[in-house]
Steps between C-alpha positions, in 0.01 A plus 500: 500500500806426258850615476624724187809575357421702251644749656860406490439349141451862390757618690752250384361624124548865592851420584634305246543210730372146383438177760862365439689832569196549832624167624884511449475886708272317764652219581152299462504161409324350168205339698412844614505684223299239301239558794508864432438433137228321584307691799597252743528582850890539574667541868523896656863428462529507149264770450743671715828426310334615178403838683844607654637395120283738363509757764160487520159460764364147499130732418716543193512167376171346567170542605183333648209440258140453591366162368120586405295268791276221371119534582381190593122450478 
């Protein structure tokens, strides 16, 4: 199972509101948002400040992904 942000990419799109601007009304660090960026696991804590900056449900921002199993023979 994997982590997606997809989610808050679109929303971010929808809103006019690119990664620089997202960070500066945050507070997140640099490190953080380059993990975002890159689909990295990031602490509940940042997920966090990013939601109460966009007044939004952290089921807003991301979501879990099935990884399709290997079959092993």
């Amino acid at each position: 199972m994997t982590i997606s942000y997809n989610k808050l990419w679109k929303m971010l799109i929808d809103r006019g509101i690119n990664k620089k601007e997202l960070k500066r009304i945050s507070g997140v660090s640099s490190a953080s948002m380059a993990k975002l960026g890159k689909g990295e696991n990031i602490t509940t804590d940042v997920l966090l400040k990013i939601c109460e900056a966009l007044k939004r449900d952290i089921t807003d921002i991301m979501e879990c992904k099935n990884e399709p199993q290997e079959v092993s023979e």
